[in-house]
Gaussian input, Z-matrix of N, CA and C with variables (Angstrom, degrees):
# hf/3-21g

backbone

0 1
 N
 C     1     B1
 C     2     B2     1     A1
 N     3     B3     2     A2     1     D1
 C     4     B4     3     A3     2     D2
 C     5     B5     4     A4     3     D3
 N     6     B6     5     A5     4     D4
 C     7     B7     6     A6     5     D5
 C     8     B8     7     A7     6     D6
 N     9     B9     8     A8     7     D7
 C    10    B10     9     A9     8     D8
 C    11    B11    10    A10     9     D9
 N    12    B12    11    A11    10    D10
 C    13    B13    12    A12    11    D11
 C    14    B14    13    A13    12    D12
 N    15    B15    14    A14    13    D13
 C    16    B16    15    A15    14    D14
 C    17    B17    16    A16    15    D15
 N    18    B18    17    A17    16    D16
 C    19    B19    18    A18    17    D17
 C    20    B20    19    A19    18    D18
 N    21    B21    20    A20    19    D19
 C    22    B22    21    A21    20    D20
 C    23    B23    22    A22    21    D21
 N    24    B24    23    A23    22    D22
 C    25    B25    24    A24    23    D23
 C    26    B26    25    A25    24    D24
 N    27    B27    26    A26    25    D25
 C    28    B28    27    A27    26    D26
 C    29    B29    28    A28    27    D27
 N    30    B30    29    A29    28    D28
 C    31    B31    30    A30    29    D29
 C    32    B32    31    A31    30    D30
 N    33    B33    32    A32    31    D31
 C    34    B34    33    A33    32    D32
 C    35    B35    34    A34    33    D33
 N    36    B36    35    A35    34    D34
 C    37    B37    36    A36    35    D35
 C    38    B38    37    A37    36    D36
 N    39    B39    38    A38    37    D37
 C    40    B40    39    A39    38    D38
 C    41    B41    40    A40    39    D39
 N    42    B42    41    A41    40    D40
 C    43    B43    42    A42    41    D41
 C    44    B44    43    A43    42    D42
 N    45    B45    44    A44    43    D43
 C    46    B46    45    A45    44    D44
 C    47    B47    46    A46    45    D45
 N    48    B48    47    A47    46    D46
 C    49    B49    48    A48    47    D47
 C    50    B50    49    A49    48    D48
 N    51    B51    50    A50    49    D49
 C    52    B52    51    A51    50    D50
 C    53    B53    52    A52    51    D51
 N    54    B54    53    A53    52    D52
 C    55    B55    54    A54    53    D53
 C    56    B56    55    A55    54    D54
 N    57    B57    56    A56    55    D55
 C    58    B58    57    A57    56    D56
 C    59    B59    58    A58    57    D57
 N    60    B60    59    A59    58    D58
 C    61    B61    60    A60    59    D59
 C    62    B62    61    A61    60    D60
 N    63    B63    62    A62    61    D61
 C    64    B64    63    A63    62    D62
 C    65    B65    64    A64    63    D63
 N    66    B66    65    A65    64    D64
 C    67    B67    66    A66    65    D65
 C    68    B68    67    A67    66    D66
 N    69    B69    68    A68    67    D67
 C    70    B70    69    A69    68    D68
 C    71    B71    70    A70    69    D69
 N    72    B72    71    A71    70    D70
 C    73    B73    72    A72    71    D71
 C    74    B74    73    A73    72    D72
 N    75    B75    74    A74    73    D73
 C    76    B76    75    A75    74    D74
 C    77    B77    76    A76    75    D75
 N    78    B78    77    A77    76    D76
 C    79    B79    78    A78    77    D77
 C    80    B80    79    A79    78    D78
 N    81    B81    80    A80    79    D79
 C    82    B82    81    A81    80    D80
 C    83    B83    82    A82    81    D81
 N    84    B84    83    A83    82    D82
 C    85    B85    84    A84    83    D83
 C    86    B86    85    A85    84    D84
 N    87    B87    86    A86    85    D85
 C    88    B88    87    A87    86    D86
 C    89    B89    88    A88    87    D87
 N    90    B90    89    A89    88    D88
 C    91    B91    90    A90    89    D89
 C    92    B92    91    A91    90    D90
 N    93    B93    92    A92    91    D91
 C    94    B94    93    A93    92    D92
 C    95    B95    94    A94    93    D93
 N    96    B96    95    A95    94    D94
 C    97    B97    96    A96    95    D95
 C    98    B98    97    A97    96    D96
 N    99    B99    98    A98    97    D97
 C   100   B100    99    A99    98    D98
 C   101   B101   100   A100    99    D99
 N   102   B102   101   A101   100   D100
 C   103   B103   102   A102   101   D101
 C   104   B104   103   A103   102   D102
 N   105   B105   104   A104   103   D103
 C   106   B106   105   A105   104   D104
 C   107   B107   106   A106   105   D105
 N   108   B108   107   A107   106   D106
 C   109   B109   108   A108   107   D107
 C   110   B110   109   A109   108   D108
 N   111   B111   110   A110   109   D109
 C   112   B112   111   A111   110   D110
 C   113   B113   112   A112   111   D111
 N   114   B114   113   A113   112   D112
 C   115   B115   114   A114   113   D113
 C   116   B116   115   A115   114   D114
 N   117   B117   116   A116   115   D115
 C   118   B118   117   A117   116   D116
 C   119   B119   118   A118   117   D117
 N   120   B120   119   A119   118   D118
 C   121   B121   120   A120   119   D119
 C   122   B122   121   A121   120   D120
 N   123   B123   122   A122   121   D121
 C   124   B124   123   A123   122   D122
 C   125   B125   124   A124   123   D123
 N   126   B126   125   A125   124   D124
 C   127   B127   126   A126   125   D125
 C   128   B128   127   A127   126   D126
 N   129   B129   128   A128   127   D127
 C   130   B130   129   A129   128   D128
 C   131   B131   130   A130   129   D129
 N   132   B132   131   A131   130   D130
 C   133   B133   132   A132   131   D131
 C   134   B134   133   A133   132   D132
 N   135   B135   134   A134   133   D133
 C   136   B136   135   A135   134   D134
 C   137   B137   136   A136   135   D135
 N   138   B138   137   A137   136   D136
 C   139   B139   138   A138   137   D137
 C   140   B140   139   A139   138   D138
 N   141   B141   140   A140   139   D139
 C   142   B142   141   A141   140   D140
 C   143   B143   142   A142   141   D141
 N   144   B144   143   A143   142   D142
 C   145   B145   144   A144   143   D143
 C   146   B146   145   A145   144   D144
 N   147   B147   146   A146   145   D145
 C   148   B148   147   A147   146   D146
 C   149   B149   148   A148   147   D147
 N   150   B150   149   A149   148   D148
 C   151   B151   150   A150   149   D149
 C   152   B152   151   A151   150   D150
 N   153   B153   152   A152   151   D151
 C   154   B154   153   A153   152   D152
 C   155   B155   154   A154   153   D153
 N   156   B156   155   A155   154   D154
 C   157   B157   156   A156   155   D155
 C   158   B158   157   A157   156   D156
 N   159   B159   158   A158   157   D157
 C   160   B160   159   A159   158   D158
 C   161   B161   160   A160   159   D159
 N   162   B162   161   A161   160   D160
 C   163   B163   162   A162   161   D161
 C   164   B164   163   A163   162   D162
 N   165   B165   164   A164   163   D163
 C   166   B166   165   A165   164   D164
 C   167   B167   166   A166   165   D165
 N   168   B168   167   A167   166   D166
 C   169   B169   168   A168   167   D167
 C   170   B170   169   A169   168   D168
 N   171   B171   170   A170   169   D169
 C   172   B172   171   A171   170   D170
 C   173   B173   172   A172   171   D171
 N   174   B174   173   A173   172   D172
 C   175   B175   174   A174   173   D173
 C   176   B176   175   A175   174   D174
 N   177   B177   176   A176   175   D175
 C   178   B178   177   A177   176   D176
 C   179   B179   178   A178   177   D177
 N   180   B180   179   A179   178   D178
 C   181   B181   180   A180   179   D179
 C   182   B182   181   A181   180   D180
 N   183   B183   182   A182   181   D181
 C   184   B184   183   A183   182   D182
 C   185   B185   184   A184   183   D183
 N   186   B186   185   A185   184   D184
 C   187   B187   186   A186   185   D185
 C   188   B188   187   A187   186   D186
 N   189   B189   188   A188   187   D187
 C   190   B190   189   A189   188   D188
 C   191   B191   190   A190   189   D189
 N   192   B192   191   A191   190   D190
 C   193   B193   192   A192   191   D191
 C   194   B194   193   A193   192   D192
 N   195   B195   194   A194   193   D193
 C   196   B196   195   A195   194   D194
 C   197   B197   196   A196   195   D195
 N   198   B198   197   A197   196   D196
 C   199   B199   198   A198   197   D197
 C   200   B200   199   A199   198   D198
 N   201   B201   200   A200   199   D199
 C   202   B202   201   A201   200   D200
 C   203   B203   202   A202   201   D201
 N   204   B204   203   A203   202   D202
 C   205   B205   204   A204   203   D203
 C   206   B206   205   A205   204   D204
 N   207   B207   206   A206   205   D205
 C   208   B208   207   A207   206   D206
 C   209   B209   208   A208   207   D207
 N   210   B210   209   A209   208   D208
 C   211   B211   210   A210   209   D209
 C   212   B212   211   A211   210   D210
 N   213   B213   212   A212   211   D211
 C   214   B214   213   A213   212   D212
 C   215   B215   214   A214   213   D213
 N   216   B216   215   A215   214   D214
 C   217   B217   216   A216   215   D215
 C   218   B218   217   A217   216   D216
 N   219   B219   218   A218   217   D217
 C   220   B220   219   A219   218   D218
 C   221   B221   220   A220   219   D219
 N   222   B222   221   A221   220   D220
 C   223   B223   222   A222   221   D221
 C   224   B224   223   A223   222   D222
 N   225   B225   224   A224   223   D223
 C   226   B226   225   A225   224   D224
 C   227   B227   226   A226   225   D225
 N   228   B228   227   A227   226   D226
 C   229   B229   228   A228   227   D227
 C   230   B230   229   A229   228   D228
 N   231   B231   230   A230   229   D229
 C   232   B232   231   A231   230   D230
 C   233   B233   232   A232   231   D231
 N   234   B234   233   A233   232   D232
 C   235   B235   234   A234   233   D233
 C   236   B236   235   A235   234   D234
 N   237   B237   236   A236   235   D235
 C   238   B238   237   A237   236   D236
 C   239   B239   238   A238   237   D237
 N   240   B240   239   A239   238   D238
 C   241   B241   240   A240   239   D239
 C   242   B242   241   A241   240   D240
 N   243   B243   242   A242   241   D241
 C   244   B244   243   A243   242   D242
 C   245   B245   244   A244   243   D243
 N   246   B246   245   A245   244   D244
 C   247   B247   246   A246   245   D245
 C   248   B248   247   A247   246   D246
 N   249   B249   248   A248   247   D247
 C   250   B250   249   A249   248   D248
 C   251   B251   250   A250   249   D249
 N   252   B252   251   A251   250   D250
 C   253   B253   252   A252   251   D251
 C   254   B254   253   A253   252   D252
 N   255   B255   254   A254   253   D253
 C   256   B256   255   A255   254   D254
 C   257   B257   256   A256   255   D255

   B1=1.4514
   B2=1.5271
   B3=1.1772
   B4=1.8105
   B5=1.3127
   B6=1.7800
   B7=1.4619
   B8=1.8159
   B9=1.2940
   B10=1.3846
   B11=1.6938
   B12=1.3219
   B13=1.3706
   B14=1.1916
   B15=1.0993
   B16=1.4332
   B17=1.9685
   B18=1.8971
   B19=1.2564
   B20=1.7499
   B21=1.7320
   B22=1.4820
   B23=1.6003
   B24=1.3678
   B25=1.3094
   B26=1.4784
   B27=1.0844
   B28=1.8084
   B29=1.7325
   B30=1.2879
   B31=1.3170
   B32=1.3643
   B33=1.3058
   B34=1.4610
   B35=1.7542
   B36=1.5393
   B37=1.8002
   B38=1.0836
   B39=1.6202
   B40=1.6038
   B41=1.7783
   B42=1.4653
   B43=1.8320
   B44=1.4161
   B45=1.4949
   B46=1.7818
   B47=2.0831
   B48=1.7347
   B49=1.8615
   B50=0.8843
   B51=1.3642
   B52=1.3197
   B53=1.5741
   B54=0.8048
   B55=1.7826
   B56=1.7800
   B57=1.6585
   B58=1.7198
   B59=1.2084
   B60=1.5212
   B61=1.6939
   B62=1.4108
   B63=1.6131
   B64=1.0546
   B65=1.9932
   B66=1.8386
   B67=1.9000
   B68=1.2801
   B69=1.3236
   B70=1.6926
   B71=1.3104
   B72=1.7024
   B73=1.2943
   B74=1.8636
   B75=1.6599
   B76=1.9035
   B77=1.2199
   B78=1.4478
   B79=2.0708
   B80=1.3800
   B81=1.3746
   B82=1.3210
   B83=1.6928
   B84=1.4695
   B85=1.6111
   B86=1.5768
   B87=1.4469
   B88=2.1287
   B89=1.6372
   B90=1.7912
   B91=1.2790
   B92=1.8838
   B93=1.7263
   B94=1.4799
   B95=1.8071
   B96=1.3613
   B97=1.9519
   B98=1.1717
   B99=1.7552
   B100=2.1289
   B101=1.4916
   B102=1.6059
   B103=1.6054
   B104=1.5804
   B105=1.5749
   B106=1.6466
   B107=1.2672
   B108=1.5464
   B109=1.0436
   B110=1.4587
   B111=1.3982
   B112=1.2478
   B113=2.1512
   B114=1.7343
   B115=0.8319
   B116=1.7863
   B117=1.3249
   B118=1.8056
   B119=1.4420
   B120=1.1674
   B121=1.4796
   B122=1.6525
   B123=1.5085
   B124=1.1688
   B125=1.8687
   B126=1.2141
   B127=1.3401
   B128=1.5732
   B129=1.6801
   B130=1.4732
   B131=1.6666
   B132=1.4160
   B133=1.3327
   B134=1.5626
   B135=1.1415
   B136=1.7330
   B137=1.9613
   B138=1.7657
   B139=1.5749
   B140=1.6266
   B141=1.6823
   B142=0.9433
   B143=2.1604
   B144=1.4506
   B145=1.5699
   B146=1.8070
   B147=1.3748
   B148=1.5431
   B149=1.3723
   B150=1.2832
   B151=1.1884
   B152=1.5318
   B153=1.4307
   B154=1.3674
   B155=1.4265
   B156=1.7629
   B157=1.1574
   B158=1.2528
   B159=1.6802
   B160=1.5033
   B161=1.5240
   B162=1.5949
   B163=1.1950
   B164=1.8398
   B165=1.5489
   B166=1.6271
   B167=1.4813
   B168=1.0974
   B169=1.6632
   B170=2.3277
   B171=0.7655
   B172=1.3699
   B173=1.5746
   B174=1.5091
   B175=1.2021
   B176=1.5227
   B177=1.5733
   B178=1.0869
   B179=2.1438
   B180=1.4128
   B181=1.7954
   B182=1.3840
   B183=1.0019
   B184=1.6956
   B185=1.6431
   B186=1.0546
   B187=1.5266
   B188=1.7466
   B189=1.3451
   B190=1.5154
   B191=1.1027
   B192=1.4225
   B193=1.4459
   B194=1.5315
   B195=1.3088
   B196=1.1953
   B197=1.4466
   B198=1.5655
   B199=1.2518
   B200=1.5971
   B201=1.5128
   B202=2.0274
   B203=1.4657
   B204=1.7048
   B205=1.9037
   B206=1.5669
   B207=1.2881
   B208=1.6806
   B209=1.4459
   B210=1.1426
   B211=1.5307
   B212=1.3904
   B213=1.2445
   B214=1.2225
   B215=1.5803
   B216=1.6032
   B217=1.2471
   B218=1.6898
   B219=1.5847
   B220=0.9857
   B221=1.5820
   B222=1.5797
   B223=1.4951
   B224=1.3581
   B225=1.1964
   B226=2.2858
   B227=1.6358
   B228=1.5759
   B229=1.3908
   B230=2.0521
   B231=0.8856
   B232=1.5227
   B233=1.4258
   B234=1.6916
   B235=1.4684
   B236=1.5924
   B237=1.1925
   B238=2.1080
   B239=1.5357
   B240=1.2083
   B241=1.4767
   B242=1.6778
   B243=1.3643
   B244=1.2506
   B245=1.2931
   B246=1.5358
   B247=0.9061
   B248=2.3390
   B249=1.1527
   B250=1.7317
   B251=1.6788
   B252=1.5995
   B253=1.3590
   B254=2.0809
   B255=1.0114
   B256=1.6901
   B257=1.1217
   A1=111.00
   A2=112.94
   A3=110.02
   A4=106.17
   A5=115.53
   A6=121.04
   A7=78.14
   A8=147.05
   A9=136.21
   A10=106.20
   A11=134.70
   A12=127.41
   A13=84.79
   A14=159.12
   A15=156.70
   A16=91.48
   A17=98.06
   A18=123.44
   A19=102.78
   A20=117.09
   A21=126.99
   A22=108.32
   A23=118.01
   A24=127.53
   A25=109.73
   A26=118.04
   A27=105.96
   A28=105.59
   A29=128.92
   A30=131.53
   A31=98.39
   A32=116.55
   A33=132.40
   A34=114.07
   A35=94.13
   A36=109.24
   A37=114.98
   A38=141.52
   A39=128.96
   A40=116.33
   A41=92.84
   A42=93.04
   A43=98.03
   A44=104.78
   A45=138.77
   A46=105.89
   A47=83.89
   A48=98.04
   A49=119.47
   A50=123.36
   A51=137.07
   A52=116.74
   A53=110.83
   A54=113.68
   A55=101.82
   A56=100.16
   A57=118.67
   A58=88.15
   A59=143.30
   A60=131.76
   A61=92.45
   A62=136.38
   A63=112.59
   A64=125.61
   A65=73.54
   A66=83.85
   A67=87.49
   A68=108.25
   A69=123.71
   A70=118.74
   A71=118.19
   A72=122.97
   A73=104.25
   A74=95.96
   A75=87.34
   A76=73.49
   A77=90.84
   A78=114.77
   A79=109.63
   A80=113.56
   A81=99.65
   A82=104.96
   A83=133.43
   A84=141.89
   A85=96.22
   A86=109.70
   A87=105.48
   A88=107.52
   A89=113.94
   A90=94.73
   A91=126.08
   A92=97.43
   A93=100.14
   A94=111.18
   A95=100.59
   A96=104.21
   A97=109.20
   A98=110.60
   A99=89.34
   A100=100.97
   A101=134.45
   A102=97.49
   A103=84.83
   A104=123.87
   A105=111.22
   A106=131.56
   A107=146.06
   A108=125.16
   A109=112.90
   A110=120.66
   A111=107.43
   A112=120.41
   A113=112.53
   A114=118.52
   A115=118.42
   A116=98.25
   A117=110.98
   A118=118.76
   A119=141.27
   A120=137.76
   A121=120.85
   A122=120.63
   A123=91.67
   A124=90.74
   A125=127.69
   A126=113.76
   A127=120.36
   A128=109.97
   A129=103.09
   A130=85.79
   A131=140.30
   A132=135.53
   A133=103.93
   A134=110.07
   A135=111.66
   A136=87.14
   A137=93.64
   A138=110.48
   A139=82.33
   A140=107.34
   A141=109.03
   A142=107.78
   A143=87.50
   A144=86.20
   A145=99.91
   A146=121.55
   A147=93.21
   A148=141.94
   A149=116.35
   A150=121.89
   A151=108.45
   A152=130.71
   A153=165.14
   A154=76.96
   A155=102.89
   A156=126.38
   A157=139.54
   A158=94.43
   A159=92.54
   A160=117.43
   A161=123.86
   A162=149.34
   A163=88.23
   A164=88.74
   A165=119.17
   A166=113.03
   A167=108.85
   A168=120.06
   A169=90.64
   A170=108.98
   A171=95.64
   A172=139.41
   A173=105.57
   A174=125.01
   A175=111.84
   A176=132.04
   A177=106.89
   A178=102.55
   A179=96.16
   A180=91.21
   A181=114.93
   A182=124.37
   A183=123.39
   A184=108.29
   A185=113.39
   A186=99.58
   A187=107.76
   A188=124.42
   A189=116.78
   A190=128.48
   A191=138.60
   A192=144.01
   A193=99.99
   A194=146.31
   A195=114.67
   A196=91.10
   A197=124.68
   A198=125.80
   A199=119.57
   A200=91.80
   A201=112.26
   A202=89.54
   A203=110.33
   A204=121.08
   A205=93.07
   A206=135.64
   A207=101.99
   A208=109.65
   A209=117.97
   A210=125.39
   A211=107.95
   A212=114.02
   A213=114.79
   A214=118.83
   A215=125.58
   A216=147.90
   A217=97.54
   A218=124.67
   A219=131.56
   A220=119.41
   A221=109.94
   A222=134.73
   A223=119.10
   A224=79.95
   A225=92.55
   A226=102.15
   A227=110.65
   A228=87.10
   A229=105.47
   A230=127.81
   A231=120.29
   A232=95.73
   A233=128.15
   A234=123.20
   A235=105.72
   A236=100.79
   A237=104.17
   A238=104.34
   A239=115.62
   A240=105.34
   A241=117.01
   A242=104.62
   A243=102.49
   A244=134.20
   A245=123.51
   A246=126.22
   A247=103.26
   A248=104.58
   A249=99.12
   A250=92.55
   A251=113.11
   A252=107.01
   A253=104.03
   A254=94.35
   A255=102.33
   A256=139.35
   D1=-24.29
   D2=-175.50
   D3=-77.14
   D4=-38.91
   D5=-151.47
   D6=-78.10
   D7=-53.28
   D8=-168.85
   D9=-65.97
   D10=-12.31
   D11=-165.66
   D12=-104.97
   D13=-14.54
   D14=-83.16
   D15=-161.08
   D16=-63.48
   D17=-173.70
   D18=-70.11
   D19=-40.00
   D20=177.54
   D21=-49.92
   D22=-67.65
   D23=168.62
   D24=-43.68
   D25=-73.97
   D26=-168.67
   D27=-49.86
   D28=-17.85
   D29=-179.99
   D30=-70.34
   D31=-85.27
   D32=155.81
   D33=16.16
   D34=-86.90
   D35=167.39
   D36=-54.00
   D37=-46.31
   D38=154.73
   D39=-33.52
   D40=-57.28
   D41=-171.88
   D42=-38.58
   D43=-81.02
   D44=-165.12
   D45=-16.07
   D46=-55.01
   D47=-179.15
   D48=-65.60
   D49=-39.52
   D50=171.65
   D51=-68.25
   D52=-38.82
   D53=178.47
   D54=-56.56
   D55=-60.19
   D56=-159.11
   D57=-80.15
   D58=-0.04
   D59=171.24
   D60=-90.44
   D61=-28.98
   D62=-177.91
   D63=-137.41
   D64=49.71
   D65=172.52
   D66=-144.46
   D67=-157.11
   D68=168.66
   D69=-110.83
   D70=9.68
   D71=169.77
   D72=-71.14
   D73=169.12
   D74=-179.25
   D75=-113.49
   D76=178.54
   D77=174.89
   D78=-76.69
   D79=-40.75
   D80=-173.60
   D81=-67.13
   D82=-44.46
   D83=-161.73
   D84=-65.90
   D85=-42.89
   D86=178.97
   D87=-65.59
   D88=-40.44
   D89=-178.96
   D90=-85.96
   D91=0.99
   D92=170.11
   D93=-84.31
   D94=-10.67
   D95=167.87
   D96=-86.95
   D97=-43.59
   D98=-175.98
   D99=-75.78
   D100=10.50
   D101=-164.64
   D102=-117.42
   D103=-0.69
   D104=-170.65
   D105=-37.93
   D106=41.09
   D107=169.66
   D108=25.68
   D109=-86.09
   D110=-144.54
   D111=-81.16
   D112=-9.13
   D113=154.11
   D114=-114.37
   D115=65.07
   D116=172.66
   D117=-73.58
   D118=70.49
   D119=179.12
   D120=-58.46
   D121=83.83
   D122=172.91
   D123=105.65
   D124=-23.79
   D125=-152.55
   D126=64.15
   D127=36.04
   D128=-176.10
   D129=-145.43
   D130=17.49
   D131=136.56
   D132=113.47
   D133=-163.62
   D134=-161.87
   D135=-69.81
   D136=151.44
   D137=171.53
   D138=-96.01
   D139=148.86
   D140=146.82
   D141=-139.22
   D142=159.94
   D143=-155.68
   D144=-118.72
   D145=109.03
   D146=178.76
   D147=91.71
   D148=-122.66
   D149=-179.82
   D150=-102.35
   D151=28.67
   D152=-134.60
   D153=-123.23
   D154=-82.81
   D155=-164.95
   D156=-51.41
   D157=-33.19
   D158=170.42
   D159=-83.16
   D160=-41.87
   D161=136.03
   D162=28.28
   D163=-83.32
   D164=-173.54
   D165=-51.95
   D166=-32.19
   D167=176.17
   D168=89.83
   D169=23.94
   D170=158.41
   D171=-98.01
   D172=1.01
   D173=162.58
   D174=-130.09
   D175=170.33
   D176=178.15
   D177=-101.98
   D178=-31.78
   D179=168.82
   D180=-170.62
   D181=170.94
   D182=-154.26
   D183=-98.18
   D184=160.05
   D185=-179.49
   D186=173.58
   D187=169.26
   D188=157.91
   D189=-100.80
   D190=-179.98
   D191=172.41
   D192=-38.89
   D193=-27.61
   D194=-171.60
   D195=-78.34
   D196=-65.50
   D197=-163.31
   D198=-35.09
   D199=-47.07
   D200=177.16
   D201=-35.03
   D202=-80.56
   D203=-164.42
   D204=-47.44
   D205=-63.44
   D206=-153.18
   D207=-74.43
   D208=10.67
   D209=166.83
   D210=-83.04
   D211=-67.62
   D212=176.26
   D213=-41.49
   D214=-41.70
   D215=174.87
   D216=-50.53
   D217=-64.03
   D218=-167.25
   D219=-49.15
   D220=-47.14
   D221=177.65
   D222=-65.27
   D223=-33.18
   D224=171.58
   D225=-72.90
   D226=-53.34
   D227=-169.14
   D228=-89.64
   D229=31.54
   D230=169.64
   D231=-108.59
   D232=-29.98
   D233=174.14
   D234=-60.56
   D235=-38.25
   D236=-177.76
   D237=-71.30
   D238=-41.24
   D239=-169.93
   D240=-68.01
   D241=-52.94
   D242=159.50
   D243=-45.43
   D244=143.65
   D245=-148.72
   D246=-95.17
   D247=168.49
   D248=-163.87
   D249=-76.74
   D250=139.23
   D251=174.40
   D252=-110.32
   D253=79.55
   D254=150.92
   D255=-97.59

């Protein structure tokens, strides 16, 4: 049971770094939301909904599939404009 709680945690700390390497949340503020006691959903940590999220800096803003595509649209053409870095 330790060597799997052991293996849970080091998973855990991969997620956590990885999330806060690529939002504007920190590691320590994501792991004071999954461990809140007092908003535990489920035993799987704070819900956040939305404008929650960005709030938090773990998304950058809320939106639907259209908004998603002209984002996506936007990123395609700033990858083209820029020039190739080799």
């Amino acid at each position: 049971l330790g060597d799997v709680y052991k293996r849970q945690e080091r998973t855990q700390d991969r997620i956590t770094r990885f999330i806060a390497a690529h939002s504007k949340i920190t590691e320590k503020r994501l792991v004071d939301l999954m461990l809140n006691p007092t908003q535990l959903v489920k035993d799987v940590g704070t819900l956040l909904e939305g404008e929650e999220a960005v709030r938090e800096g773990i998304i950058d803003e809320v939106g639907g599939i259209h908004q998603a595509f002209k984002k996506l649209y936007e990123l395609i053409d700033e990858k083209r404009e820029k020039p190739s870095e080799m």
